[in-house]
N, C-alpha and C positions, 0 to 999 in steps of 0.2 A: 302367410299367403304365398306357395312357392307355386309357380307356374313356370310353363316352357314359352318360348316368341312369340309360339302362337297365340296364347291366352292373354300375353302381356299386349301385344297391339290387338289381341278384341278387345280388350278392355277398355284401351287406351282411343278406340276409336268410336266408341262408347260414350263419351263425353261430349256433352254440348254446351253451348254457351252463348250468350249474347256478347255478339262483338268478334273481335279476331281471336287467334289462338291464345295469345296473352291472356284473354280474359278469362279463359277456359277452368281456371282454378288449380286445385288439387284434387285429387284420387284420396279419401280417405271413408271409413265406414259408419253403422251405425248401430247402437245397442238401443233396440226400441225406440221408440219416437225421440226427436228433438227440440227442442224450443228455443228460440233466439235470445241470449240474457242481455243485451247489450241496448240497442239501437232502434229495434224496431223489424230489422232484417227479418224473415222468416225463412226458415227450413223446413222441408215436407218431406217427407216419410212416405214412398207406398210403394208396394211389392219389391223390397231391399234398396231402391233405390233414392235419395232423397239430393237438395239444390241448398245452396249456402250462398251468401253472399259477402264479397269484403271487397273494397273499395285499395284499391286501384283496378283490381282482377276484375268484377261485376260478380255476376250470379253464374254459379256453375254446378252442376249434376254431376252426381259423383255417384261410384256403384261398389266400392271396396274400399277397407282400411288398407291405408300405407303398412308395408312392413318397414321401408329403408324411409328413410329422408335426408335432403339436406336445409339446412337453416340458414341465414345470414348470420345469426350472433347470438350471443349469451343470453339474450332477451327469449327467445323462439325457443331453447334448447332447454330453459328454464323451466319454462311454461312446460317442454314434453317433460322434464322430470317430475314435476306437478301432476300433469295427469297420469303417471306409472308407463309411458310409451318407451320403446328405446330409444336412446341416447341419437343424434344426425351423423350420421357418417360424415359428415363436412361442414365448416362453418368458413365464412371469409376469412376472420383469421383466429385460430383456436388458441391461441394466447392471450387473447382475452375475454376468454371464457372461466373466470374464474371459481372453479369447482371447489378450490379450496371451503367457499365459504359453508358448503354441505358438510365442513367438521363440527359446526354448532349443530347440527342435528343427529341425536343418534338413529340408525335407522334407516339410514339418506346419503349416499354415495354415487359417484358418479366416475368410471375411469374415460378419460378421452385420449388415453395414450393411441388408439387406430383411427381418430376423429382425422380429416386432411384436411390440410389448409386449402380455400378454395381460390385463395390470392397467391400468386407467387411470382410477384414482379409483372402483373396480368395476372388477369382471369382467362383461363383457357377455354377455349369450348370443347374442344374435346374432354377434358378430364368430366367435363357433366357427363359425356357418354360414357367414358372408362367408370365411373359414380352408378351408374342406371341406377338412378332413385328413381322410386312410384312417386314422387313428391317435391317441389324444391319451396319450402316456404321462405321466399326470398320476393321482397319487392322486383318485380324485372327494370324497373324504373332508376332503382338504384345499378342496378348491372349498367345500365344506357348511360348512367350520368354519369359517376364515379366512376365508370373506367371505359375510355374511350374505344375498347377495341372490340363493343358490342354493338348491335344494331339493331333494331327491329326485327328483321328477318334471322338473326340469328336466334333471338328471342323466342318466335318462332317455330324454328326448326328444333331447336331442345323440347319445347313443351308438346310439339307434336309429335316426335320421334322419343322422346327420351321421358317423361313426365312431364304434368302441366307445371307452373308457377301459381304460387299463393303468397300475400303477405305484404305487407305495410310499414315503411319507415318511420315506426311509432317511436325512437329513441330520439329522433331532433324534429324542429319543426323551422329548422334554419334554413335548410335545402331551396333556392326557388323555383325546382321544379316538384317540389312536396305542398305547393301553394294551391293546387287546381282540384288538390281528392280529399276524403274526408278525413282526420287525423281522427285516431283511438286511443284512449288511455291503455294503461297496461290490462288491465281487467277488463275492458270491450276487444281488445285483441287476443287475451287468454280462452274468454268467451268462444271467441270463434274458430281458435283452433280447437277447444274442446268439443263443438260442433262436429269439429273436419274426421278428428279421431274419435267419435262417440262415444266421449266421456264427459260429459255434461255433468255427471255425476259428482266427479272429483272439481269438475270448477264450481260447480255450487257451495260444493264443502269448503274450497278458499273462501270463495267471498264471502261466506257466512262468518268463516276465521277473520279476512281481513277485516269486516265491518268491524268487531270485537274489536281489533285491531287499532283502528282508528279514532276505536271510543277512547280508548285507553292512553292514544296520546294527548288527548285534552288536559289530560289529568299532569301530564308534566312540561307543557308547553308555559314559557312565562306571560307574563304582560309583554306585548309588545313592546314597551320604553324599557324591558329590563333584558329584550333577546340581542344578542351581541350580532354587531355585521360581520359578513361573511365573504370573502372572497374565494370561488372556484377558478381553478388556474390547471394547464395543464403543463407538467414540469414532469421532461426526461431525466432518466438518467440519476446518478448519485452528487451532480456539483450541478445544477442547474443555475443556469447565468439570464436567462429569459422564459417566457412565461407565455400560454395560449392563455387567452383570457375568454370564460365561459360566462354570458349573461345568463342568468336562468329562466328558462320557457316553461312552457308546457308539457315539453317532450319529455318520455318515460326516464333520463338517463336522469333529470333531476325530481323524480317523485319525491323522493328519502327528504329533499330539502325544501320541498312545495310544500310536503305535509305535515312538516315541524313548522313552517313558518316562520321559516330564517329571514333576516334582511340580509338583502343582495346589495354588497357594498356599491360592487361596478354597476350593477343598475341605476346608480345615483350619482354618476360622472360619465363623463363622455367618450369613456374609454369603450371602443364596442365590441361588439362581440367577434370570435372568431370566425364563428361561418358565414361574417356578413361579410371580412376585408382579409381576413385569412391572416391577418396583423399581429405582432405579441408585441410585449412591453417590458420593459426592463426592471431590475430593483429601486430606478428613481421615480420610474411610473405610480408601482408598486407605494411607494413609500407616501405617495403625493394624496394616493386612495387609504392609506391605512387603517385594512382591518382589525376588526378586535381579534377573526380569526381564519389562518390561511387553508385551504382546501384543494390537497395538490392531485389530482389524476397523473396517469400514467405511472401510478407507483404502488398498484394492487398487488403486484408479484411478492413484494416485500412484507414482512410482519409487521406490526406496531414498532416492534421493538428494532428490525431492522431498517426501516423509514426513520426513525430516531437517530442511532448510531452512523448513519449516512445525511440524508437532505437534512435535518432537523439540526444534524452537527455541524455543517457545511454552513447553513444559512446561521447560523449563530456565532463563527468566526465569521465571515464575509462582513466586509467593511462597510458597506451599506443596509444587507437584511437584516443583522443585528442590531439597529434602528429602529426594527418595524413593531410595533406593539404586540402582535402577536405570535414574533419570534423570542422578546423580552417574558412573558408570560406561557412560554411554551403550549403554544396554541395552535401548532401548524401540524396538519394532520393529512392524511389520506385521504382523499376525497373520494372516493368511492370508481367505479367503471361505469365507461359512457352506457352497458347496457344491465339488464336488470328484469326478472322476473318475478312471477308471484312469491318463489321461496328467497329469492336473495333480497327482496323487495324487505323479507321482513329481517334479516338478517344485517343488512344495511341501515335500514331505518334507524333499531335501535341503537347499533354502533353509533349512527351520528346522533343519536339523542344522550348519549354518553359523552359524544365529542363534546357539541356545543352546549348540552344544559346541563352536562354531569350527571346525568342518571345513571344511576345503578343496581336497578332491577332488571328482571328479565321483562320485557314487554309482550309476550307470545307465548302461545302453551307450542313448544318444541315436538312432546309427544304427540299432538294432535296432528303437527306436520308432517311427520312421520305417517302417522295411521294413514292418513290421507292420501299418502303417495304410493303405499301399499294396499291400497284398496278395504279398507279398514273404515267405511263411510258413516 
């Protein structure tokens, strides 16, 4: 969709909404009628223009596909790779947007070398304008909270001059200002970007894959008295000496470990969660909790084999982790990225059904993901 200023603020002023401009939504299109797969929400369809709803945003009328967008996180960017959309010109912070894991699939790539950080010591408001996205699927909620140098009115003036805002802080449900809107799973949020870019198509064909999916890990989940605790922790760096400790929610960033049905070690001590006290814990903490097996984030950039020869080698000399049961059993592993969408969802998944229950099958037909993202339904 290339247009001149003037097409772009018709367009743009084009949009209505219940509520203030925040609510307004995004600008995205539609390939014949749509239907709501999630919630209940409905979409309507007539004479090219059709209304969507998603919570924090409200209901908003929308009259063309996005060409450009920007996203919050690997979550939202996921999902466009899912439906065959291009890639967001910007994410908050594109380091961890881990593309690597699109090497399990042939067929499936993704470069974000032109992706821009939307964070850079702040969030600017200008670079939203220098960006002109038709689009910013990005909670504005999280802009106001996370970083103090947004406001309402600035909120705003981006989505009424520059694109509207769309999107939901579906990877925590830590947040206390995430307490007052409706939380969505990853696939009622994939839902309704497929809505936004009218391709309902390609999200049917996940979630027909995922349910498959889901059958299939029954089949290698143990008895609960035989599934080993788990500790998710978040550890910088190659000599990590403390530790964010992750209790697991409901939020998207721990699906992979909701739907194996791990036990949560720290859920069963009073060690709490990060986003409650912002607190970490040391190796005597650690030691006090002793999982059967450790689950370290912030350490996606590295390989298996590189996570080993570093944190793995590091906490196995350390005078205290060397203690820990499942540094003695070489059970301390990657714990995956706080964000996750429908293709890394499954990519993830099974890695951690390797971690913790040693599976070693494929659990996913690969080629189908493939077809699927190249419109191949």
């Amino acid at each position: 969709m290339v247009e001149d200023d003037s097409a772009r603020t018709t367009r743009r002023r084009y949009l209505t909404a219940s509520g203030s401009i925040v609510a307004a939504g995004l600008l995205a299109g539609c390939v014949g009628g749509v239907a709501s797969p999630s919630d209940g929400d409905e979409t309507t369809v007539s004479g090219g223009a059709y209304s969507a709803t998603m919570e924090p945003v409200g209901e908003v009328s929308l009259d063309g596909v996005p060409e450009t967008w920007v996203a919050n996180n690997g979550s939202w960017a996921d999902m466009g790779v899912a439906l065959g959309v291009d890639p967001p010109a910007a994410l908050w912070l594109t380091s961890r947007y881990h593309t690597q894991y699109y090497d399990e699939i042939d067929g499936v790539s993704v470069d974000k070398s032109e992706m821009v950080d939307l964070y850079r010591d702040g969030v600017s408001t200008e670079l939203f304008y220098e960006l002109d996205a038709d689009v910013h699927v990005l909670d504005p909620n999280f802009l106001m909270n996370r970083y103090k140098g947004w406001a309402q009115e600035d909120v705003d003036d981006v989505a009424e001059t520059v694109g509207p805002f769309f999107g939901n802080s579906i990877f925590s449900r830590g947040y206390g200002w995430h307490e007052d809107y409706t939380y969505y799973t990853l696939y009622e949020a994939f839902g309704k970007l497929a809505e936004l870019f009218g391709r309902t198509d390609r999200y049917e064909a996940f979630a027909d894959l995922h349910e498959e999916f889901q059958s299939s890990l029954s089949d290698v989940i143990p008895a609960e008295g035989e599934r080993p605790t788990v500790a998710v922790l978040w550890a910088a760096g190659d000599e990590p000496e403390t530790f964010l400790p992750y209790v697991m929610s409901e939020g998207t960033s721990f699906k992979q470990w909701n739907d194996l049905q791990v036990r949560d070690a720290l859920a069963e001590t009073d060690v709490k969660d990060f986003h409650s006290n912002r607190g970490e814990i040391d190796y005597e903490t650690l030691l006090e909790v002793d999982p059967d097996v450790l689950l370290l984030r912030g350490q996606e950039a590295k390989t298996a084999e590189e996570f080993r020869d570093t944190v793995g080698s590091f906490m196995e000399d350390h005078n205290v982790a060397r203690s820990l049961t499942a540094v003695q059993n070489g059970d301390v592993y990657r714990g995956g990225p706080l964000y996750q969408g429908p293709i890394t969802n499954l990519v993830l998944t099974e890695r951690a059904a390797r971690q913790v229950y040693n599976v070693d099958t494929e659990l996913f037909d690969r080629g189908r993901v493939a077809d699927i993202v190249n419109g191949d339904i």
